[in-house]
C-alpha positions as CSV (number, residue, x, y, z in Angstrom):
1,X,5.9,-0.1,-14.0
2,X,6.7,0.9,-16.2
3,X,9.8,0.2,-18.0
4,X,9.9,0.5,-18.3
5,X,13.4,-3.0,-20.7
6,X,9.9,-2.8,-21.9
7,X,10.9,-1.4,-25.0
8,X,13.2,-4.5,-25.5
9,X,12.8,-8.1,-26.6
10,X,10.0,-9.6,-28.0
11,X,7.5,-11.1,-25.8
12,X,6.6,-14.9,-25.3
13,X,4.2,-17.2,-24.1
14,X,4.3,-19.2,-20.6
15,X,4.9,-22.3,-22.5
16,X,8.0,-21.0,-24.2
17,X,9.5,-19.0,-21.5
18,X,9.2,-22.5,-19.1
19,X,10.6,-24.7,-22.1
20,X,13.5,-21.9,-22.3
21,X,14.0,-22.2,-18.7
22,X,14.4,-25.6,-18.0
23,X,16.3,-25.8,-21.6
24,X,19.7,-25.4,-18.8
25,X,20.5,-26.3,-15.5
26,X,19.9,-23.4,-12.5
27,X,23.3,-22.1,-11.8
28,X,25.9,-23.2,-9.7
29,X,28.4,-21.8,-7.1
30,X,30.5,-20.7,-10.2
31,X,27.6,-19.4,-11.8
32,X,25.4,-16.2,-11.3
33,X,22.0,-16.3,-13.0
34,X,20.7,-12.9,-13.8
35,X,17.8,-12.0,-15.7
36,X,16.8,-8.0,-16.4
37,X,14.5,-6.7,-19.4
38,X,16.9,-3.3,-20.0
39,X,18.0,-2.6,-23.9
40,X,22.0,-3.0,-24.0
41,X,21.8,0.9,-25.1
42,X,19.6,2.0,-21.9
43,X,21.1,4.2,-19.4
44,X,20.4,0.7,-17.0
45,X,21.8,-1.5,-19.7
46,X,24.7,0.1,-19.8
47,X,25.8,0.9,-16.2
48,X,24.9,-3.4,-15.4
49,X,26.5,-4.6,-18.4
50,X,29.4,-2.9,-16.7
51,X,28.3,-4.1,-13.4
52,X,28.5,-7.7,-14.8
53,X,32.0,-7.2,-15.4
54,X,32.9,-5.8,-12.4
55,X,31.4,-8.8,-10.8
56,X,33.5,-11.0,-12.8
57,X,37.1,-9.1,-12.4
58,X,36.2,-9.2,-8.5
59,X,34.5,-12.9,-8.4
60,X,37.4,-15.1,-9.7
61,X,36.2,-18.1,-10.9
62,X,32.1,-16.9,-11.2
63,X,30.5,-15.8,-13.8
64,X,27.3,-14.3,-15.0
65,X,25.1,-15.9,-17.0
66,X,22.8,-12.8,-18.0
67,X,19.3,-13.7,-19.7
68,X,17.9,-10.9,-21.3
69,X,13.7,-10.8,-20.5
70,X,11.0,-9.2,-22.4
71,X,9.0,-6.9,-19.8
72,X,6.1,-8.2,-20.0
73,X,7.4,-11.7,-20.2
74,X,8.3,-11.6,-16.7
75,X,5.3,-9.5,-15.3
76,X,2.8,-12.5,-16.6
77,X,5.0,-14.9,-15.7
78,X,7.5,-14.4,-12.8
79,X,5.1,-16.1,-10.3
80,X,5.2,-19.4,-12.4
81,X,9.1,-19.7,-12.9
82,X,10.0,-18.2,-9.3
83,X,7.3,-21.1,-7.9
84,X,9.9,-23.5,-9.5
85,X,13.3,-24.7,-9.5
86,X,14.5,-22.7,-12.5
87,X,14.4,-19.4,-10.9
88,X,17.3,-16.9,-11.6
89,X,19.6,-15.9,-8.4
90,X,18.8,-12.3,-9.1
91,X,16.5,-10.8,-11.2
92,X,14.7,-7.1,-12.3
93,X,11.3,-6.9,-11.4
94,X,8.6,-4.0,-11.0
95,X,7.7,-2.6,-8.0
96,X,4.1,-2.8,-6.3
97,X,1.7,-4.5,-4.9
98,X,0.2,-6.4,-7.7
99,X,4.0,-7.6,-8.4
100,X,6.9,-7.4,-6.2
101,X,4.4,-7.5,-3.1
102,X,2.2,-10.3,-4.7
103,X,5.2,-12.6,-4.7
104,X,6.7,-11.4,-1.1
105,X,3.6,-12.5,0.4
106,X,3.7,-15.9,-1.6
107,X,7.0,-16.1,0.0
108,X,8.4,-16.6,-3.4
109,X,11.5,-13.1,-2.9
110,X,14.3,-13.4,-0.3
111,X,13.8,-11.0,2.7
112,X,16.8,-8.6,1.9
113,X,16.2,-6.3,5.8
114,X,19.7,-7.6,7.2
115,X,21.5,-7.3,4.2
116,X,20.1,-3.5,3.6
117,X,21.1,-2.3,6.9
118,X,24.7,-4.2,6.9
119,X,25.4,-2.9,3.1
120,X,23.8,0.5,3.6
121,X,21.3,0.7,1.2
122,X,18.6,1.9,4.1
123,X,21.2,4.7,4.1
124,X,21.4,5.1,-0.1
125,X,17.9,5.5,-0.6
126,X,15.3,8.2,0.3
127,X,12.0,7.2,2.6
128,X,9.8,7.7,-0.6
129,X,12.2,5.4,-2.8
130,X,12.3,2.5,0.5
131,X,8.1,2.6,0.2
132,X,8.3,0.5,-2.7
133,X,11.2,-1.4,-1.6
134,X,9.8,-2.7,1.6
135,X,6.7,-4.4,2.4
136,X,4.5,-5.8,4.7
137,X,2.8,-9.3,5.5
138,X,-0.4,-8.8,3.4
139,X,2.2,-7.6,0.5
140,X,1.5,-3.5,0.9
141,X,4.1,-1.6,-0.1
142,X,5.3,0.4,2.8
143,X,5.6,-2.0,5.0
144,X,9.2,-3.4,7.2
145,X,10.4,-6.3,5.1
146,X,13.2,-5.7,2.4
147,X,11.9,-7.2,-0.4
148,X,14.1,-5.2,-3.1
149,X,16.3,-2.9,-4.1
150,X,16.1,-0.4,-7.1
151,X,19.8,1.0,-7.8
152,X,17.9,4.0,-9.9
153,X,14.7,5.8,-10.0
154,X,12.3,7.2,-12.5
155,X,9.2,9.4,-13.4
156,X,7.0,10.1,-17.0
157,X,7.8,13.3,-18.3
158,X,7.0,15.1,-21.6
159,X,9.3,15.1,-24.5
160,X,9.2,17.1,-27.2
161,X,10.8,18.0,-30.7
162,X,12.1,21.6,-30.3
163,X,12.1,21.8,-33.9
164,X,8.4,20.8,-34.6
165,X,7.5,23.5,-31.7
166,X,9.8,26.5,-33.4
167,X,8.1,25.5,-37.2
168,X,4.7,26.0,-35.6
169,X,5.4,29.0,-33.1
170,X,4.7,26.7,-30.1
171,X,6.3,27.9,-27.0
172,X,6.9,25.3,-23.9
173,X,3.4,24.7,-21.6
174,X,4.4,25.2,-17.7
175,X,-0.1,24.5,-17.3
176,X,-2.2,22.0,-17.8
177,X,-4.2,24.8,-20.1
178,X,-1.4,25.7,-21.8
179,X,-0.1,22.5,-23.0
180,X,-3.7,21.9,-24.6
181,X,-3.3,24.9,-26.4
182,X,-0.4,24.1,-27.8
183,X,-2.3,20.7,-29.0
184,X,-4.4,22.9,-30.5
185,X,-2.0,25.0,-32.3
186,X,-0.6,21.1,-33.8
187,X,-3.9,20.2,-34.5
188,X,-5.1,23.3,-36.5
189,X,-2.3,22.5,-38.4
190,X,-2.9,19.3,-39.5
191,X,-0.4,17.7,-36.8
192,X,-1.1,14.7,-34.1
193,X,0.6,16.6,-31.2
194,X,1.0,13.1,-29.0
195,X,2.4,9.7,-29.8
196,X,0.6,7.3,-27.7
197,X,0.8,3.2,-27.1
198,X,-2.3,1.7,-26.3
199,X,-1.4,-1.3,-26.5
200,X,0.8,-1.2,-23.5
201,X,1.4,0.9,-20.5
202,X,1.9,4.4,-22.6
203,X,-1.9,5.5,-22.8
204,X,-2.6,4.0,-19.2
205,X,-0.2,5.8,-18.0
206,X,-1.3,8.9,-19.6
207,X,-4.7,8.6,-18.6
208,X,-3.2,8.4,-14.9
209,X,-1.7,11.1,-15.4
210,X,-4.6,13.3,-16.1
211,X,-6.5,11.7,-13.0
212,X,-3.5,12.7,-10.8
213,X,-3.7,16.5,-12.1
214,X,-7.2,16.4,-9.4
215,X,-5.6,13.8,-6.7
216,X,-3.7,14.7,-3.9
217,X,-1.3,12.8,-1.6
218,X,-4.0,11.5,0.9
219,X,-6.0,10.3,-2.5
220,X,-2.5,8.4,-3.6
221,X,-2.0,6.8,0.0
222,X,-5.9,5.5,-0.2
223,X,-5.3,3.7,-3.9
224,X,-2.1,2.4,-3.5
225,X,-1.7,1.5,0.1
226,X,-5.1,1.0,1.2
227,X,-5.7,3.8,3.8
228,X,-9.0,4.7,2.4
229,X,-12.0,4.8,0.8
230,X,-11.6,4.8,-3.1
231,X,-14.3,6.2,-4.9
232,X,-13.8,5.7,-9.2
233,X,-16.4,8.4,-9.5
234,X,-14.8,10.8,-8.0
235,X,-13.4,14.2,-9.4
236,X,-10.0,12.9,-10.4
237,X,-10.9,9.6,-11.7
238,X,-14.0,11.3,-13.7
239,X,-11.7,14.3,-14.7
240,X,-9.3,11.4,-15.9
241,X,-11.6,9.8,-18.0
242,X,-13.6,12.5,-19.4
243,X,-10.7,14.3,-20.5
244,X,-9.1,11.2,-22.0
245,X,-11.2,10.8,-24.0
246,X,-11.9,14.6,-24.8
247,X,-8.5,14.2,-26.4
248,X,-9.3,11.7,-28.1
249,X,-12.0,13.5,-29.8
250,X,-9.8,16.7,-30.3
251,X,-7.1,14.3,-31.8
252,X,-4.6,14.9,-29.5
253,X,-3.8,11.3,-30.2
254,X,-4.7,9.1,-33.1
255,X,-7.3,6.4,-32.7
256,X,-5.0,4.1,-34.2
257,X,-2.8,3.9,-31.3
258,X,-4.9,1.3,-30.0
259,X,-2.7,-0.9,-32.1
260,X,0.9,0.6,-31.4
261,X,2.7,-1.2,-28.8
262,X,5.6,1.3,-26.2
263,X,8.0,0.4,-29.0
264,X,6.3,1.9,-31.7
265,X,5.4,4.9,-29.8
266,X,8.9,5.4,-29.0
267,X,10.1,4.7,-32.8
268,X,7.3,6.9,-33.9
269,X,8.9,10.1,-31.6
270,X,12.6,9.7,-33.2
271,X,11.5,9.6,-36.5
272,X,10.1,13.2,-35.9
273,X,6.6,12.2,-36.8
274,X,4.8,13.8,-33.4
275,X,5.5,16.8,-31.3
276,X,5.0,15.2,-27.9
277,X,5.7,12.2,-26.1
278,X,4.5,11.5,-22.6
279,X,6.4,8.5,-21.2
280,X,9.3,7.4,-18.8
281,X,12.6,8.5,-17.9
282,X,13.6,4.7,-19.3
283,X,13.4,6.6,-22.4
284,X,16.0,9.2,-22.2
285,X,18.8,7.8,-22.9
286,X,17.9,5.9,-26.1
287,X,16.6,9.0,-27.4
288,X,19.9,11.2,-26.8
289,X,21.5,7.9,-28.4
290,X,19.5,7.4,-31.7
291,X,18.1,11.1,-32.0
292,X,20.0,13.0,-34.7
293,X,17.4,14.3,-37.6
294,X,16.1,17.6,-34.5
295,X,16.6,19.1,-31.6
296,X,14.3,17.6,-28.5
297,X,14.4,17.9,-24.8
298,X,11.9,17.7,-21.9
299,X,9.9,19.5,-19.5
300,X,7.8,18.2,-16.1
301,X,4.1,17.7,-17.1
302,X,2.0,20.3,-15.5
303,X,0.7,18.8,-12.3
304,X,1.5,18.6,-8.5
305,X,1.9,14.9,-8.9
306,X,3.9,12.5,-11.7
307,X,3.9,9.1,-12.4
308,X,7.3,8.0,-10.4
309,X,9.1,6.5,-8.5
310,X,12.2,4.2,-7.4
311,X,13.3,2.3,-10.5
312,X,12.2,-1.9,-11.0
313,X,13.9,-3.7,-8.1
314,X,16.6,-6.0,-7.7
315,X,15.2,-9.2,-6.4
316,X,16.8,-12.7,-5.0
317,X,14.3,-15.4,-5.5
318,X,13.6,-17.3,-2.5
319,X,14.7,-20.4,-4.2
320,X,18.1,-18.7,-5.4
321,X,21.2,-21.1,-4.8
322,X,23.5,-17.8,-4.5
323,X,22.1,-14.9,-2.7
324,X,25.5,-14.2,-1.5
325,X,26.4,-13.5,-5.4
326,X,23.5,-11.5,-6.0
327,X,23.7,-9.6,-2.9
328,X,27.1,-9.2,-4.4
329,X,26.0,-7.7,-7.4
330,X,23.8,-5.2,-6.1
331,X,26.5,-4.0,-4.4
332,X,28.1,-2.9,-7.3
333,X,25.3,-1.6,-9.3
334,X,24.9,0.6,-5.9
335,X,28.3,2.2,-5.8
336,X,29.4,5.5,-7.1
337,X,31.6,4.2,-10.3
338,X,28.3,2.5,-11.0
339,X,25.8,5.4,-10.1
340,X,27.4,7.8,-12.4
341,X,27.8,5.8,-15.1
342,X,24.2,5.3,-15.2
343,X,23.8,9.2,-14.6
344,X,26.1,10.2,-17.8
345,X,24.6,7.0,-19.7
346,X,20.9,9.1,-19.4
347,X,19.4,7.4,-16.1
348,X,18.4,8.7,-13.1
349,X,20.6,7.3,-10.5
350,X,19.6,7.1,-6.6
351,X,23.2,7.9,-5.2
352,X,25.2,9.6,-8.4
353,X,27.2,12.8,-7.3
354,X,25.7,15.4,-10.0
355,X,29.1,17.6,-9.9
356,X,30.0,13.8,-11.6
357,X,27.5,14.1,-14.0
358,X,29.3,16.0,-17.8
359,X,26.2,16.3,-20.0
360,X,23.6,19.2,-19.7
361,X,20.8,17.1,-20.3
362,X,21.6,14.3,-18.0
363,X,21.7,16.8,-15.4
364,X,18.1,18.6,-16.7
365,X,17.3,14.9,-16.3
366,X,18.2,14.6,-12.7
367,X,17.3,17.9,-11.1
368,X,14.1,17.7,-12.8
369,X,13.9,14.3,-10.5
370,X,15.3,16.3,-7.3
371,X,12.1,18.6,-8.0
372,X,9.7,15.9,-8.0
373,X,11.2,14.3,-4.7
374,X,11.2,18.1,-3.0
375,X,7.8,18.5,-3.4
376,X,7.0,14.3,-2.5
377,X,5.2,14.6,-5.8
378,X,6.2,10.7,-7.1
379,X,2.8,9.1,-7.5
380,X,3.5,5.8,-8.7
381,X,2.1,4.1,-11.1
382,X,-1.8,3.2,-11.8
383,X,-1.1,-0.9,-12.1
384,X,0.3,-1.4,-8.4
385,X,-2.7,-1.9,-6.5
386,X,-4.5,-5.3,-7.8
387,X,-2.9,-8.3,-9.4
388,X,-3.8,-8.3,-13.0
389,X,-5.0,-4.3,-13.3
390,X,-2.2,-4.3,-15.9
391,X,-4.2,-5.9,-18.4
392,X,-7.5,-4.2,-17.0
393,X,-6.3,-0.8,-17.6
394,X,-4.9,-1.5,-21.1
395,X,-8.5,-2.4,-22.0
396,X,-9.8,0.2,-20.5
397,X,-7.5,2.7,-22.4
398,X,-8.0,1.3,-25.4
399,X,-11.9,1.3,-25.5
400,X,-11.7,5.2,-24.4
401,X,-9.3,5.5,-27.3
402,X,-12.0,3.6,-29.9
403,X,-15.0,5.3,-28.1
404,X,-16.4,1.5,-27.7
405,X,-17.3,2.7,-23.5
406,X,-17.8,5.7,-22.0
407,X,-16.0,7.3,-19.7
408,X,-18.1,5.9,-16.9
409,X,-18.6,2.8,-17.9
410,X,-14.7,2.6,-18.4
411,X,-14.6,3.6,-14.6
412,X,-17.1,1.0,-13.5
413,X,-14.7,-1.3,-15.2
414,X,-11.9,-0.6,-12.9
415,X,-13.7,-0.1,-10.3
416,X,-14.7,-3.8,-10.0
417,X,-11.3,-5.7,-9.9
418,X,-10.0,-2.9,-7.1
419,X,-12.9,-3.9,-5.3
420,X,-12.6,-7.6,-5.0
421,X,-9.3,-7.5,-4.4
422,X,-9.8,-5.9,-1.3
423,X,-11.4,-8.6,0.4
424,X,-8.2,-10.4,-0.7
425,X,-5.6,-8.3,1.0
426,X,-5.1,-9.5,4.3
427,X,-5.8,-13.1,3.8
C-alpha cells in the first residue's frame, strides 16, 4: 500500500488527471517520462531525485521529465491512463493483486523476467520481497513473471513521543496487553493515546493489524494468494473487528478521525498532540526531518506478524516508448550509492550496506526490518486481494470508528467483494 507519496500532493479526479496527461506529448527518445507519488523530503524522494540526476550525467542528451502523482491519484486511475497512449515510461506503483497484478494480467506492465536476471535484481532481492514482484497469469502475486521492481522495502510500526510517555510514567509496551495499558494510562489522563486517519489507509491498516495479532502464515497465504478457504468470521477477523472497535469505545482514538485524511494524522503526531502513531516506515524520515519540539522514536508492534513488505514497484508500462531508459533508471535507484542514500535519508533500503548507514535511528530503522524478515513476519497489506477493497475497507473502518455497523456486519461487508472476486480470478 501503503505509501505510502501518499502523504503528498493533492488528489484529483479522472477528468483532470487525463486532461493533464494529454496536456503534452508522451516522451521521446531524448525524453524519460517518470511519474512517482514520494514527497521531495522522503527517504525515496530523496535517494530518486538523485537517481534522476545520475541518469542525466550518464544519459547525455536525455532527460527526465519527472511528474510528481498524488497516491491515490494513480491507484484509481492507473488502469485508464496505462490503457492509453499517454502512459509514463516508468512509473511507482503499489504492489498486489488488486493493483500491480490487476494490470499484468490486462497486459497493461512490461514483463521485466529477462531484464531481472541479466541486471541482478533476482539476486538483490530476498524471496519474500520477489513475491510481490512477480506474478502469475491470473495476476497472483507469487507467480514467475517480473512485473516490478521495488528498490526499498517497508513495514507499519509504532511511533511514539518519548516525551509524552516520560510526562505520564508510560514505559515502552513489548505485548499486545501492555500497550493497551499504557492507552489506558493516556486516557485516564485526559490524553488520545493514537492519531488515526480514517479517511485513508491509516485506520484500515490498523484494524489489519489487530486481525494479524490471531493469523498465522498459512491464514496470510489463504487471503492474499488464494490457497485457501477464507472465513471473515473467524477468530482473527472477529478479534479484528471487535477490538477495533473496543478502542474505539475506550478512546484509544477519536471518533473524529473519520474525517482526517494520512496527512493529517501524520501532521497531528509532529505537532506533539498524540502519544502514538501506528503507520509506515514511509513516515520515518519526514519525521526525523520536521520533528524538533520532543524526543520520538519507534518500536515493532507487538505481534508475530506486521503489515510489510517490499516497497511500491518500479513499473514500465507496456505502452512505454523507452523501456531501455527506464530499465536504465532502475538500475541506478538499485545500486549501492543509491541504496545508502536512501538508508541515511530514513528508508529502508533492499541492498544498503548497514556499516554504510551513520545515524542511530536509520539503523534502529533497518534492523528492526532484518527482524521482521528473520522471523518471515511481513504480512502485507489488507487491500491486495480484490480490485477496489481499497475503498471497501475505508468504509468499513470508518463506520466501526462512528459505530454506524457492528463489528459483524462490518465483516459481512468485506466478506462479500472477496467473495465475488474469486469467481473472477482465473478468468
Amino acid at each position: 500500500m501503503f505509501k505510502p507519496g501518499r502523504i503528498g500532493v493533492a488528489l484529483v479526479t479522472s477528468a483532470t488527471l487525463l486532461t493533464a496527461c494529454g496536456s503534452e506529448d508522451a516522451g521521446g527518445d531524448d525524453e524519460l517520462v517518470l511519474w512517482h507519488y514520494e514527497s521531495p523530503d522522503s527517504a525515496m524522494g530523496i535517494a530518486w531525485n538523485e537517481a534522476i540526476e545520475e541518469f542525466e550525467r550518464t544519459h547525455e542528451g536525455v532527460t527526465v521529465r519527472f511528474e510528481e502523482k498524488g497516491f491515490e491519484q494513480i491507484q484509481k486511475n492507473a488502469q485508464m491512463v496505462l490503457n492509453s497512449d499517454e502512459a509514463p515510461d516508468i512509473m511507482e506503483y503499489n504492489k498486489g493483486n488488486a493493483t500491480a497484478g490487476l494490470l499484468s494480467k490486462q497486459g497493461l506492465l512490461t514483463d521485466m523476467s529477462a531484464e531481472a536476471s541479466e541486471r541482478g535484481w533476482d539476486d538483490m532481492l530476498s524471496p519474500s520481497l520477489q513475491t510481490t514482484c512477480k506474478y502469475d497469469e491470473r495476476g497472483v502475486m507469487g507467480g514467475e513473471k517480473w512485473v516490478g521492481v521495488p528498490n526499498y522495502a517497508e513495514y507499519a510500526m509504532v511511533y511514539y513521543n518519548k516525551d509524552l510517555f516520560a510526562r505520564h510514567g508510560v514505559a515502552v509496551p513489548t505485548t499486545l496487553d501492555q500497550l493497551t495499558s499504557a492507552m489506558d494510562t493516556f486516557v485516564d489522563k485526559g490524553v488520545t493515546p493514537l492519531a488515526v486517519g480514517g479517511k485513508e489507509y491509516p485506520a484500515q491498516q490498523l484494524f489489519y493489524q489487530l486481525v494479524l495479532s490471531k493469523a498465522d502464515s498459512g491464514w496470510i497465504n489463504d487471503f492474499h494468494r488464494y490457497t485457501g478457504d477464507v472465513d471473515f468470521h473467524d477468530e482473527a477477523w472477529t478479534y479484528g473487528a471487535e477490538t477495533f472497535a473496543d478502542w474505539v469505545d475506550r478512546g484509544y482514538l477519536s471518533k473524529d478521525a473519520t474525517g482526517i485524511d494520512a496527512e493529517g494524522m501524520g501532521l497531528s503526531f509532529m505537532a506533539g498532540d498524540y502519544p502514538m502513531m501506528i503507520s509506515g516506515s514511509w513516515w520515518y524520515g519526514r519525521l526525523k526531518n520536521e520533528i524538533k519540539a520532543f524526543e520520538w522514536d519507534s518500536f515493532l508492534f507487538p505481534s508475530d506478524f506486521t503489515l510489510g513488505s517490499s516497497g511500491n514497484l518500479w513499473v514500465v508500462p507496456e505502452n512505454s516508448p523507452n523501456k531501455e531508459l527506464a530499465y536504465d533508471f532502475i538500475d541506478i535507484t538499485m545500486k549501492k550509492a543509491n541504496q545508502d542514500l536512501l538508508g541515511n535519508s530514513g528508508g529502508v533500503p533492499v541492498a544498503a550496506d548497514t556499516e554504510a548507514i551513520s545515524d542511530e535511528k536509520n539503523r534502529t530503522l533497518i534492523d528492526n526490518y532484518q527482524t521482521l524478515v528473520e522471523r518471515d513476519g511481513l504480512a502485507y497489506y489488507p487491500d491486495w486481494p480484490v480490485p477496489g477493497y481499497y475503498d471497501v475497507l475505508v468504509s468499513a473502518t470508518q463506520k466501526l470508528i462512528n459505530g454506524t455497523a457492528s463489528p459483524e456486519e462490518v465483516l459481512d461487508e468485506l466478506a462479500a467483494p472477496y467473495e465475488e472476486n474469486l469467481a473472477n480470478v482465473g478468468s
